[in-house]
C-alpha positions in Angstrom: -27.1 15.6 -18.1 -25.0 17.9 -15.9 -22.3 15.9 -14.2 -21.5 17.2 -10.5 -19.0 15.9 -7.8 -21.8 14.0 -6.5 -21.4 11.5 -9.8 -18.1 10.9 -8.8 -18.5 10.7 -4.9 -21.1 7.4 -6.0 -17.9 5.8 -7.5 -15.3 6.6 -4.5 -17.5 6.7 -1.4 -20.4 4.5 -1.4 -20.6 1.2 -0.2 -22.7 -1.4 -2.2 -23.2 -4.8 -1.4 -23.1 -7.8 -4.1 -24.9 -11.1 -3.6 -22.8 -14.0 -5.3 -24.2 -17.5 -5.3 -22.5 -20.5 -5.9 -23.3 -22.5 -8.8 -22.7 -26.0 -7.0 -24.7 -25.2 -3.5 -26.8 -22.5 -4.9 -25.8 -20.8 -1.2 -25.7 -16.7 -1.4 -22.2 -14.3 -0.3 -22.6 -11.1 0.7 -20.0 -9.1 -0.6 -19.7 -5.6 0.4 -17.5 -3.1 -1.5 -15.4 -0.7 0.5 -14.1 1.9 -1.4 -12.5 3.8 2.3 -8.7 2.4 1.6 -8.0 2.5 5.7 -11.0 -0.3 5.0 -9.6 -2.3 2.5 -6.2 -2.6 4.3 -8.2 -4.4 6.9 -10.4 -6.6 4.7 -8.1 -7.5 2.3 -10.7 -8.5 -0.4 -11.8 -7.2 -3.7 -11.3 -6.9 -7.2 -9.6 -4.3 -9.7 -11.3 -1.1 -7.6 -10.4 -2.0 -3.9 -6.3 -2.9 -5.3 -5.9 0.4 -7.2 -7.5 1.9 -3.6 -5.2 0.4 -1.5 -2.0 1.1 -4.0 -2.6 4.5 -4.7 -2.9 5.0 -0.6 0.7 2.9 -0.1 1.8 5.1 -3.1 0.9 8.1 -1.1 2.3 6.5 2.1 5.5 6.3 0.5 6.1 10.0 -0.5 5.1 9.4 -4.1 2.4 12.1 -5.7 -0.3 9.8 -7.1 -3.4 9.6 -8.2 -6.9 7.8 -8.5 -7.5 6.9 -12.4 -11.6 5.9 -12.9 -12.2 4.4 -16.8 -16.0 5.0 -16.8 -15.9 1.4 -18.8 -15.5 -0.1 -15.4 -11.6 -0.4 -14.7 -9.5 1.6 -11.8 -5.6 1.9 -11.9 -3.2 4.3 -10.7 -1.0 7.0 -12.3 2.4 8.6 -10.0 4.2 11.5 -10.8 7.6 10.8 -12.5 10.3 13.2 -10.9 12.7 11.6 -13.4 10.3 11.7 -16.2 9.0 14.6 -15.7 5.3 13.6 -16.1 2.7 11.2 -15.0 2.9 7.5 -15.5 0.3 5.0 -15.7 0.5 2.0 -13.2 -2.0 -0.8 -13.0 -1.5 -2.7 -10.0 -3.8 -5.7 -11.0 -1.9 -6.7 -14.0 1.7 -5.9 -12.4 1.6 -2.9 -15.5 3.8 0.2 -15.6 4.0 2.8 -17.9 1.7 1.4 -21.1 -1.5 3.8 -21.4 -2.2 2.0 -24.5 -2.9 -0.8 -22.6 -6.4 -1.1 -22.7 -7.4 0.1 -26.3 -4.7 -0.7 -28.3 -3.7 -3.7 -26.1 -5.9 -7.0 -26.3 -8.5 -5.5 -24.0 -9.9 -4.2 -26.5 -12.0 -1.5 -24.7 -14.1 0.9 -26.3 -13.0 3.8 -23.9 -15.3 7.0 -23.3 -14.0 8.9 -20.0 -10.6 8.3 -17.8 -10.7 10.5 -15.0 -8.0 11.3 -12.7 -8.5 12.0 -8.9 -6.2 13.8 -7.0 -5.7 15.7 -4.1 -5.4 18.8 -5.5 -8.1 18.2 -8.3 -9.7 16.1 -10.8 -9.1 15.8 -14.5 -10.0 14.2 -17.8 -6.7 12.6 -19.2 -8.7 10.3 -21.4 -6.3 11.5 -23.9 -3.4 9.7 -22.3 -4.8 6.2 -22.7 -6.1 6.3 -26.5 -5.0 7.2 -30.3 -8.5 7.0 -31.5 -9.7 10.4 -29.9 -12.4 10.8 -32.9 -14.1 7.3 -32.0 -14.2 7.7 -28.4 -15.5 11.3 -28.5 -19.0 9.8 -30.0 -19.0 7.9 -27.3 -18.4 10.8 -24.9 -22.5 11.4 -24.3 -22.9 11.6 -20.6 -22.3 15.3 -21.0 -21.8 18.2 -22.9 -17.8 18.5 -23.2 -18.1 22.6 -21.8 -19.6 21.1 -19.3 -17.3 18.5 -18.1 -14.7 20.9 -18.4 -16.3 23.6 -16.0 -17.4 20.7 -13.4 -13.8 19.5 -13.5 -12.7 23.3 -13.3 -14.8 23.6 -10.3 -13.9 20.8 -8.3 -10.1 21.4 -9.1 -10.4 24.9 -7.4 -12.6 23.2 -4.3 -9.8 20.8 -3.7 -7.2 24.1 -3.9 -8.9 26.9 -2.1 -6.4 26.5 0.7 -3.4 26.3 -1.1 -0.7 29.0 -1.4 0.3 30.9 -4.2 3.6 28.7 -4.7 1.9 26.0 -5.1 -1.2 27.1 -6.7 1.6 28.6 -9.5 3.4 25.3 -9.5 0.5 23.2 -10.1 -1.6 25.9 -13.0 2.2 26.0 -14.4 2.1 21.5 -14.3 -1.8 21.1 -15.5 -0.5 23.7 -18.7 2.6 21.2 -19.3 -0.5 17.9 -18.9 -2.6 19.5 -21.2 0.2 20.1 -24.0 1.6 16.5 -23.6 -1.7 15.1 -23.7 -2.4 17.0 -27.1 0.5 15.4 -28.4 0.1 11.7 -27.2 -3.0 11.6 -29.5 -0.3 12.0 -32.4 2.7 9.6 -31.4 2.8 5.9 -32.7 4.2 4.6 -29.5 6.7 1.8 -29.4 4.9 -1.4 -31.6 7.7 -3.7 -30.3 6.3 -3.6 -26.9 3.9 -6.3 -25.5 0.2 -5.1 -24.7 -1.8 -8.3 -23.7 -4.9 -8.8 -22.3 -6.5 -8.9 -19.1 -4.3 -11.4 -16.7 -6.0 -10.7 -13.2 -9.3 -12.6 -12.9 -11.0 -15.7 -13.6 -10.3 -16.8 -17.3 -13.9 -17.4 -17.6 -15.0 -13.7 -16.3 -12.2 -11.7 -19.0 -13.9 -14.0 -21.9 -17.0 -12.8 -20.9 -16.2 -9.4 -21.2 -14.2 -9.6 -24.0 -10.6 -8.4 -22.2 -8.7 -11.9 -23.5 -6.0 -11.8 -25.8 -6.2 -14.2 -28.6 -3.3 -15.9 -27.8 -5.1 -17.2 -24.3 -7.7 -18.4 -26.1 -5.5 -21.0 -27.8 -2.6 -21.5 -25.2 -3.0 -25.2 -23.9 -0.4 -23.9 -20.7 -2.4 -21.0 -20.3 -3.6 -19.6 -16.9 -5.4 -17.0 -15.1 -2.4 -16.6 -12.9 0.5 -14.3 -14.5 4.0 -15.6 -14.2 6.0 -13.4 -12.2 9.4 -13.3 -10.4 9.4 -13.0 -6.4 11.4 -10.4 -5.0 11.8 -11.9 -1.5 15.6 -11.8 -1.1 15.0 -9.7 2.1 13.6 -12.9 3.6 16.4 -15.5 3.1 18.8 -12.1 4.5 16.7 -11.9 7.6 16.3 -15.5 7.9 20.0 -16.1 7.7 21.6 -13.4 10.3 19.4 -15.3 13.3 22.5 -17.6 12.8 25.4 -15.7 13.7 22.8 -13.9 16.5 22.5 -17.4 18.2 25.9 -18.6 17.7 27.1 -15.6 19.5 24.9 -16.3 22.2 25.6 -20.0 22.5 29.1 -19.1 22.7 29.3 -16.5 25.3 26.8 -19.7 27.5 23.8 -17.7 27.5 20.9 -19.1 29.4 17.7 -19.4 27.2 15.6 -17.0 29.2 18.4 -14.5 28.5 18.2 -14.9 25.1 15.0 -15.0 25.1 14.9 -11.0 27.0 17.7 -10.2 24.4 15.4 -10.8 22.0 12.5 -9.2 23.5 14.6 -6.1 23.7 15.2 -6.1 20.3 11.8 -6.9 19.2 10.7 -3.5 21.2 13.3 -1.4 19.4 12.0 -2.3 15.9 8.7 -1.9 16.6 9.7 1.7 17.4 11.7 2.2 14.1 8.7 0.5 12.7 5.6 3.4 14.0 8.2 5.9 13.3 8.3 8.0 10.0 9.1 5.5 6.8 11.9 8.6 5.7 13.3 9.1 8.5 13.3 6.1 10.4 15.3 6.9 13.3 15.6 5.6 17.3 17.8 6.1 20.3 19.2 3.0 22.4 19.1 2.7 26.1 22.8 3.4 27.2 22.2 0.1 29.2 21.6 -2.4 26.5 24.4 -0.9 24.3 26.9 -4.0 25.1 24.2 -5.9 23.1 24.0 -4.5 19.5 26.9 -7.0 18.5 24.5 -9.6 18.7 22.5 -8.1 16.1 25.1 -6.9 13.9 23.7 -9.5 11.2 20.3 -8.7 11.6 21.0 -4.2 11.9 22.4 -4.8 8.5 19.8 -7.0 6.3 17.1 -4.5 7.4 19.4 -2.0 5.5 19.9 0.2 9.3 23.2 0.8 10.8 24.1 2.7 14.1 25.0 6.1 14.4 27.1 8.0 17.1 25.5 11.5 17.6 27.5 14.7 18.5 26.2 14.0 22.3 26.8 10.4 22.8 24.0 9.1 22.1 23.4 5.9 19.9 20.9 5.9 17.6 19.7 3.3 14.5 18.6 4.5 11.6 18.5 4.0 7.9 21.3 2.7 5.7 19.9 3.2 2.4 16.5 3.3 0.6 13.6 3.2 3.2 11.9 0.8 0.9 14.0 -1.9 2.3 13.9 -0.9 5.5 9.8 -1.4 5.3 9.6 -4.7 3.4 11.8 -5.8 5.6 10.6 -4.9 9.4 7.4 -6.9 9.4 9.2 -9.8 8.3 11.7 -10.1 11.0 9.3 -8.8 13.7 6.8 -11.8 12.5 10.4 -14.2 12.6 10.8 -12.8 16.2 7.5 -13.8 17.1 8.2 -17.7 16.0 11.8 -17.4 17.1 10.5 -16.9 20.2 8.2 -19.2 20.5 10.5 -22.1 19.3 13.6 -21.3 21.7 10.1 -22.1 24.6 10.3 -25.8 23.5 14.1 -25.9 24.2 15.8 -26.7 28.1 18.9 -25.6 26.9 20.7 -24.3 23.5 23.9 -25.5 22.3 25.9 -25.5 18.6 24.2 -29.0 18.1 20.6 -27.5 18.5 21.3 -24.4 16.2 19.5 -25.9 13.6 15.9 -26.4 11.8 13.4 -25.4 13.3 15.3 -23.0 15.5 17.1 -21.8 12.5 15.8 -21.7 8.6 19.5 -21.0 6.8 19.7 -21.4 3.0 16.1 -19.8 2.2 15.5 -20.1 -1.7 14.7 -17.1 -3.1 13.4 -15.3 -5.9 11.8 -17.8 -7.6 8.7 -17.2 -10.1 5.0 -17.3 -8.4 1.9 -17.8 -10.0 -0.2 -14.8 -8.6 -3.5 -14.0 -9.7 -3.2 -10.2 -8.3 -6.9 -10.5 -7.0 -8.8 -12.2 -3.9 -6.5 -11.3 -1.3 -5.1 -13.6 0.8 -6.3 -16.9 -1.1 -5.6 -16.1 -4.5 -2.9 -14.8 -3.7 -0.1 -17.3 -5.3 -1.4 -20.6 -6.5 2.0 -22.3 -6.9 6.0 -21.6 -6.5 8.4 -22.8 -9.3 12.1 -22.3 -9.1 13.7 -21.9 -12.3 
């Protein structure tokens, strides 16, 4: 069998449609499987496939160089190019996993792996040798094709996705895919770390990973076990948000601001974030209306939890942009602009404000934070987070 681009279009284009029925009812679910990630994004379902989709496109979004990673014995993750390191790292979104090839064969997965193929925008590539020490064993599995002619269909799509590069870069990336190859010679040799952790599957029904064989032996027997892994929130962001609507409605209740004021001060706002927040993620940057200047002190509080400040420019003008790492500045704007929203909506029950009504629901002070979540990493938005523990 002679493998074409074709083979892999089936895996990365296609949409199929499952039927699931219910046990109890017996009723049947369509489920149809969108591999486009603008898709997904809007659906918000799926399994392993559709989150490795969806991360490798907000990995992309971000500025990071990433790629697609197909294991023909049906699992999809992610790898990113390391700047710091210096080489590709492995990322499985699913099982909140970073860096540990070894995962899946040496790990309690215990796959049997044949082909791991990368997908990129400048080309695709076998990097099976990344993700196994057993190279002997999983080449007699290797039977789809001859290996001379994987090699040459991968060869051949790599130069498709590069005929309209430059030189530059088409030196840069032959001079990269040499370093690749080397370091994936010499993975097949290294021990790797034995002190570090490599469990089995801990997305998914517990149920479903016994059935195909991806449990680790210590969840067969743990009584506290579930199919939700433990991990830590990282919602800080929130309670800072949450907490500077204080100081933005004191000041306002001070200086005997009418509600529907407040309420077009906020409005005003509102409309200046949304244009920080359809501008570029790097460069976040937006001018204020000369008029509405004697109103940033209000927001002070608020300019500062997003990680934004405001900047004088050499003609005058006032502009807010980024503080520090855009990553903030992203987690962060939905979040307030959704706060806004029910802010809002909440000062529209109110006659009047004074200090004695600058309180719950108007404002949510003291937001706990950080706590550990039980999150299944599948089955977007219900499955989601099954429970909240503060420890």
């Amino acid at each position: 069998m002679f493998i074409t681009s074709h083979f892999f279009l089936y895996f990365f284009v296609t949409v199929s449609l499952e039927y699931l029925s219910c046990n109890s009812c017996s009723r049947t679910t369509r489920f149809p499987r969108y591999n486009d990630p603008l898709k997904l994004v809007e659906t918000r379902r799926g399994r392993c496939g559709e989150w490795a989709n969806c991360f490798t496109l907000y990995c992309r979004a971000f500025g990071y160089e990433s790629r697609l990673i197909l294991d023909f014995t049906d699992h999809v993750w992610t790898e990113c190019f390391s700047e710091f390191l210096g080489r590709w790292m492995h990322l499985d979104p699913c099982e909140g996993v970073f860096d540990r090839p070894l995962l899946y064969e040496k790990g309690q997965w215990n796959k049997k792996l044949n082909y791991v193929i990368a997908i990129a925008k400048d080309g695709v590539y076998d990097v099976t040798k990344r993700y196994t020490r057993k190279w002997a064993e999983v080449l007699s599995r290797r039977n789809i094709t001859r290996e001379p002619d994987l090699l040459a269909t991968l060869h051949s799509m790599t130069r498709e996705c590069r005929r309209s590069f430059t030189t530059q870069i088409l030196s840069e990336l032959e001079g990269r895919d040499k370093i690749e190859s080397e370091e994936l010679e010499k993975f097949l040799y290294s021990t790797g770390d034995a002190s570090v952790s490599l469990p089995g599957r801990q997305s998914g029904n517990k149920e479903w990973r016994i059935a195909r064989s991806e449990i680790g032996s210590d969840d067969h027997c743990s009584l506290s076990n579930t199919s939700c892994p433990i991990r830590v929130c990282v919602d800080e962001h929130v309670t800072k948000i949450y907490n500077a609507f204080a100081p933005l409605l004191s000041r306002c209740v001070d200086h005997s601001l009418p509600k529907s004021r407040i309420v077009e001060i906020l409005k005003i706002f509102k409309e200046i974030l949304v244009e920080l927040r359809n501008s570029s993620y790097k460069t976040r940057r937006t001018s204020i209306n000369p008029f509405i200047l004697h109103l940033l002190p209000y927001f002070e509080e608020l300019i500062n939890a997003l990680s934004l400040k405001s900047k004088i420019d050499t003609d005058g003008k006032v502009d807010i942009c980024l503080a520090s790492d855009p990553v903030n500045t992203s987690l962060g704007l939905p979040v307030v602009l959704d706060a806004l929203d029910d802010l809002i909506n909440v000062l529209n029950n109110y006659d009047d404000l004074s200090q004695v009504s600058l309180s719950w629901p108007l404002i949510k002070l003291n937001r706990i934070h950080s706590g550990s979540v039980l999150a299944s990493g599948e089955e977007l938005p219900f499955g989601i987070v099954s429970s909240i523990q503060f420890l």
